[in-house]
N, C-alpha and C positions, 0 to 999 in steps of 0.2 A: 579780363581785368582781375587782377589781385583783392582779394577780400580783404577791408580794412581793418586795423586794427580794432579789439574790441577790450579797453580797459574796464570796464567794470568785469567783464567774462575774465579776466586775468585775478582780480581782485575774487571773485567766488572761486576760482581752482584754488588759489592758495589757500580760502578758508579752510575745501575741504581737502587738500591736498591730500591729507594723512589717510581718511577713512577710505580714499577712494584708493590709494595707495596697498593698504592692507587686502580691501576685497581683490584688486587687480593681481597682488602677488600671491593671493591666495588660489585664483584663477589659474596661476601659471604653473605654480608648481602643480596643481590637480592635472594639467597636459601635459608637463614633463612625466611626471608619474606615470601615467595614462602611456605614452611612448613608450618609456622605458619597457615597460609589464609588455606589452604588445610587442614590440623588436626583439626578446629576448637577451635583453642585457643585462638582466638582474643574475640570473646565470653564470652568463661569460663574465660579467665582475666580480662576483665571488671567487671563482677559478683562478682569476689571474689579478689579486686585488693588491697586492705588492706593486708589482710593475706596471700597473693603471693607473697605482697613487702617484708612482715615482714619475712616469710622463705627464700628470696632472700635476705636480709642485713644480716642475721645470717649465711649464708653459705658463704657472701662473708669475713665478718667480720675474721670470722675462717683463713681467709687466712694469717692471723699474724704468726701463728703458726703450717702452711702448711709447710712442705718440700719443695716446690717452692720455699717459699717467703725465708724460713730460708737456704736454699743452697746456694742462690748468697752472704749469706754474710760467708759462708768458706773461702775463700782465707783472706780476711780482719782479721777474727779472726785466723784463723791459724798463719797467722804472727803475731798479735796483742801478740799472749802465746805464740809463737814457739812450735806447735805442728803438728805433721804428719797429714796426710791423717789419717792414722791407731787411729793417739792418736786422733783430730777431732770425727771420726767415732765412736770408744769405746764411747767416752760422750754422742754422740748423741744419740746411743745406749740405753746406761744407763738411760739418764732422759727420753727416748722413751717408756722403759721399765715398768719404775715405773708410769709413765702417765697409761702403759695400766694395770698395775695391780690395780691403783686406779679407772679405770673408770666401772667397775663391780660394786659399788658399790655408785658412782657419778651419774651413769647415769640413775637408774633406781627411781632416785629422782621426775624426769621429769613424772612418775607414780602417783607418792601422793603430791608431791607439785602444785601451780596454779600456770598455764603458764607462768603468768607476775612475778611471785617468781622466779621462779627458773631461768626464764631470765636475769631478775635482778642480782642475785648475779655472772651469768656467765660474765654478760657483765661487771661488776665490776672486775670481778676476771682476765679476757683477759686483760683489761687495767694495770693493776698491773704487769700479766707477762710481757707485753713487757715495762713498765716502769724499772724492774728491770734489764731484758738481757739489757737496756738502760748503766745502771750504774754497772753491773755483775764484781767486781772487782778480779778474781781469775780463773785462770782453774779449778780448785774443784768447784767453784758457779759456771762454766757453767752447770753443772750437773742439778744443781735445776733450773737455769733460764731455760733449754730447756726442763724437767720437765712441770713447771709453762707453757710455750707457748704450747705443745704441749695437757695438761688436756685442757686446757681453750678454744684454736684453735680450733686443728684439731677435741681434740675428745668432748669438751661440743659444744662449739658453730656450727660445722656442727652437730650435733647431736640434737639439740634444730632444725633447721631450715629443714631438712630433715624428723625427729621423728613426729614434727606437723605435716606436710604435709599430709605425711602418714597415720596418726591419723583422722586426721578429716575430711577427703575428702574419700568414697569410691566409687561411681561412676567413678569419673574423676580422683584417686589418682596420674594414671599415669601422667598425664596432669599435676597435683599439683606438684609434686616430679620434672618432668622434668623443669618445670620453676623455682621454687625455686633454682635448683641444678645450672641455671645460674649465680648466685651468686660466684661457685667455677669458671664459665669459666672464668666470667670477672676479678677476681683474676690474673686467673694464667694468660689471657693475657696482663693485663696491670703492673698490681703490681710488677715482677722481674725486669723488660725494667726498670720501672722507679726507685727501688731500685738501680740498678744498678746505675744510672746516681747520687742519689745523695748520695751514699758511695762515688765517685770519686771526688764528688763537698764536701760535708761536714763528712766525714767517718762515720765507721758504726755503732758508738756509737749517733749520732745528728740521722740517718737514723731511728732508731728503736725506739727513743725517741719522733722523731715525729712523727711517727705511733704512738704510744702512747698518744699520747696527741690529734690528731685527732679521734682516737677512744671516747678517755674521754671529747667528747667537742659533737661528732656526735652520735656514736653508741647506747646511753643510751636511751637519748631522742627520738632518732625514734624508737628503738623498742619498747617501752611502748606506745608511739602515736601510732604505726602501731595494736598493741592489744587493743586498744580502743573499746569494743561493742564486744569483745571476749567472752563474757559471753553465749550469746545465742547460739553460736555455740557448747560452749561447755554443753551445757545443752541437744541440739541434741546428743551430742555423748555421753552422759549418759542414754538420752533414748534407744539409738540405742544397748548397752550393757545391759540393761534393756530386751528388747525385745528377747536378746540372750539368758538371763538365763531364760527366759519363754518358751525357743523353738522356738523362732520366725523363725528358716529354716536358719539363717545365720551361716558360720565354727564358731565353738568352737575357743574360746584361750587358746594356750596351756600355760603353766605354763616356767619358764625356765630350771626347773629341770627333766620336760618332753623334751624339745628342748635336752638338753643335754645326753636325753638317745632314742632320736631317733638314727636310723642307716644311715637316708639317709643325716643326718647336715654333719657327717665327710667326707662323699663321694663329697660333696660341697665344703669344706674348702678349697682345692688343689685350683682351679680353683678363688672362692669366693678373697681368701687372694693374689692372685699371682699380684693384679694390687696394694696392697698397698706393694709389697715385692719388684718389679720389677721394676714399677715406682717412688717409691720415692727412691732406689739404683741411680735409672737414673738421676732426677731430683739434687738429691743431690750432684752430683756427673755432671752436666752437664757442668760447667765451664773446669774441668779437661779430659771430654770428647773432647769438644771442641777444648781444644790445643793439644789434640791428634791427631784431626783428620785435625786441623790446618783451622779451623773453624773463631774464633776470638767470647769473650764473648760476645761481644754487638750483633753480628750475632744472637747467637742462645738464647739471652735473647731478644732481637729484633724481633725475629721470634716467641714466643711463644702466640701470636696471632694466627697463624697457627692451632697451638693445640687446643687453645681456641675456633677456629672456629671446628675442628673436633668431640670436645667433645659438642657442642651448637646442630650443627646438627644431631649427634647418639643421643644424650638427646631428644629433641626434635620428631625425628622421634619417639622414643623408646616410649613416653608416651603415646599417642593415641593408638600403636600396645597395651602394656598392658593394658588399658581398653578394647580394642576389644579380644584378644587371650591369654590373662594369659601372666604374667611375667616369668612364668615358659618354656614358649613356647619361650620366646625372647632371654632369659640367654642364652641358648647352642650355643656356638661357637663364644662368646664376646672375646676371647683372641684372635683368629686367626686374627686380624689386627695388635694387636701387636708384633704378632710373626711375622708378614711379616714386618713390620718398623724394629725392631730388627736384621733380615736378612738384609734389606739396611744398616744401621750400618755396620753391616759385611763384607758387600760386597763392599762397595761405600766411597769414599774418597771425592769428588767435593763436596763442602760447601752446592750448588743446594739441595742434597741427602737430609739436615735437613729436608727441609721443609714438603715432607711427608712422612717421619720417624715422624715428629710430629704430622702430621696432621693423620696417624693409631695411634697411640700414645694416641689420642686425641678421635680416635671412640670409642676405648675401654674403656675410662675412662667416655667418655657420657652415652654408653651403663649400664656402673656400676654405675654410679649416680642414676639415674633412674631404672635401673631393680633390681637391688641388692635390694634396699630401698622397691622397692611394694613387693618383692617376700619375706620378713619375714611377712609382714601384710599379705599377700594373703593367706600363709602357716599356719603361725600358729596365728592368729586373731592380733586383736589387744588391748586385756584389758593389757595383760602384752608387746606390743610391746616396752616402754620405756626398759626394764628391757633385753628383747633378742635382740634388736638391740645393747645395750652397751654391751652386752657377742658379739657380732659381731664385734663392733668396736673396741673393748681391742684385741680379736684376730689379729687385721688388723694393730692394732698400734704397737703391738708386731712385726707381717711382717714385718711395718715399721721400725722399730728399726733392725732388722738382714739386709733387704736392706743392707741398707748404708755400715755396717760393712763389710757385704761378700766381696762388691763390691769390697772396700778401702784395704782390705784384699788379694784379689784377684791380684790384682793393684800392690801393694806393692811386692807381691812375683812374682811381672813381668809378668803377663799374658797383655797380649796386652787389650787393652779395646773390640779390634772387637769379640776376643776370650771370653769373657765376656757375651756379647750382645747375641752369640751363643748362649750360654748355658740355656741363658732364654728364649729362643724362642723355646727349646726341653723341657723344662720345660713348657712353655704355650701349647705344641700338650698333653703333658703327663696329665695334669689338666683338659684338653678341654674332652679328653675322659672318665674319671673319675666323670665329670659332667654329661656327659651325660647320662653315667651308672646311676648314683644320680636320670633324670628328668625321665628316662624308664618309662614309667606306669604313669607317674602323671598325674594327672586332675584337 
């Protein structure tokens, strides 16, 4: 049986919300720290703090066109067209869809184009999508404006900041990938909390225009400063492929069309796609959750520091483990925190419950920042990794796009949201063991 709501325990966290908040953040950063010092990363970041920045602004950048950032402003557009849950979710669906079907083809530019190119034109091209969701005059142009955010966001620009990492770091990739992939923590914890505030102060049309114009003022300029002196490193990673085709003893890169007729990709994908299927349902849909569970939006957009810290800390551990033990060895059993947050959903009513429902929420999505990203390089090289990580990421954005819909779908035809949350938590044991069939045997 579900624990009942408890409105006066709702009424005493808000009093103390703030002080409990200060000790809590003070707590986290004292274990971030604590990690850090211990894994050796304070080190490798001084060494290579240029191009750690530069994958850290492009993964945060991305957060325009994240599901986080684009869910808080649902209810705002909803009313703004008068559309459901159901009709919201169809579009977002739709221009989710077509982002993933273009990014097969987008993404594997980041192969033959140079770094600062194809940077360039992404970071040109994020500014434009949210300049347009800016002035997006029609429910039919929400279609391309989330389109537009979503190519540019989620799948170019975390894509550029994660794919380098990858790429040119193999010793310490893990290490690389898990700092870089801070970019998305600090996103999702600070970026909703403060969208929120100024859709209530200036609505959501001034909110996304001035992300836009911060991007177009900030974003350009440092990442082209932050690739400054990029040449030499990439002249190492032409040797280092060089030495591959001579037999230098390092894996082979497969091709994409090999990736696609392995057996063990499909046996991944359950598991691989379940955090962009399950999370961005949740995320996009967290406002609605929220007054379900009689939470309050500023609460659980207010708390998404929580996550931030869970996903900072699973990142973080996670890198160092995959340079010492394979990515392969880390993967198995990354959903099972989310399937236990998802059971508090289920089970738990008092406001208290978010915090770590967000913060497992938030292990799994560190863990998959970081292990997901080294385990195509580890697998299958990295000459064509531009090229199979966006057949990854078209997968995951497609996820994304069904998310939202089931959920809102699910919703609509009256399933309670805790009945919801179930369902994916039986869906995360059934992926978890599917994976693991997938990692049997591997080395």
């Amino acid at each position: 049986m579900r624990a009942s709501r408890d409105c006066p325990g709702m009424r005493r966290i808000a009093a103390g919300s703030f002080a409990a908040a200060r000790l809590e953040r003070a707590v986290g950063f004292t274990s971030i720290a604590s990690t850090m010092l211990a894994s050796g990363y304070l080190g490798f970041a001084r060494a290579n703090a240029r191009f750690l920045a530069f994958g850290f602004t492009m993964t945060f950048a991305s957060s325009v066109g994240q599901t986080f950032f684009i869910g808080v402003f649902g209810p705002a557009v909803r009313a703004d067209f008068g559309l459901s849950h159901t009709g919201w979710s169809a579009i977002y669906m739709a221009g989710t869809l077509l982002s993933a079907a273009l990014l097969p083809w987008t993404g594997p530019l980041i192969d033959r184009l140079a770094l600062r190119t194809y940077t360039a034109l992404v970071c040109v091209a994020l500014v434009a999508a949210a300049a347009f969701m800016a002035a997006v005059p029609t429910a039919g142009l929400l279609v391309l404006a989330i389109f537009l955010l979503r190519q540019t966001g989620q799948g170019l620009a975390s894509h550029v900041g994660t794919t380098s990492m990858a790429r040119y770091f193999d010793a310490d990739r893990g290490k690389a990938v898990a700092l870089a992939s801070l970019g998305f923590a600090v996103g999702e914890a600070v970026l909703p909390f403060l969208a929120v505030l100024a859709i209530a102060a200036l609505g959501w049309r001034a909110t996304y225009g001035g992300a836009a114009a911060v991007l177009a003022l900030c974003l350009l300029p440092a990442a082209l400063w932050l690739l400054r002196r990029h040449e030499g490193r990439h002249r190492e990673h032409l040797a280092r492929l060089a030495r591959q085709d001579h037999g230098g003893g390092e894996r082979p890169s497969w091709s994409r069309g090999q990736v696609l007729r392995h057996g063990r990709f499909y046996l991944l994908l359950p598991a691989v796609l379940a955090p962009a299927f399950i999370a961005t349902a949740l995320f996009f849909h967290h406002l609605v959750l929220a007054e379900a569970k009689g939470w309050g939006a500023a609460w659980i957009t207010g708390s998404y520091w929580i996550y931030a810290l869970g996903t900072v800390l699973a990142s973080l551990s996670a890198g160092p483990l995959i340079d010492r033990i394979t990515a392969a060895r880390v993967l198995p059993g990354f959903l099972l925190p989310l399937a236990l947050g998802l059971l508090l959903v289920w089970a738990f009513d008092d406001a208290l419950w978010a915090l770590p429902y967000l913060f497992l929420l938030g292990l799994t999505s560190g863990i998959t920042y970081t292990a997901a990203t080294a385990f195509w390089a580890e697998v299958y090289g990295v000459r064509h990794l531009g090229a199979i990580r966006s057949l990854v990421v078209s997968l995951s954005v497609f996820a994304s796009a069904l998310g939202p819909l089931a959920m809102g779908a699910l919703m609509d035809a009256g399933v309670s949201v805790e009945a919801v949350c179930a369902l994916f938590a039986l869906y995360c044991v059934f992926a978890t063991g599917a994976m693991i069939l997938a990692l049997a045997g591997f080395k």
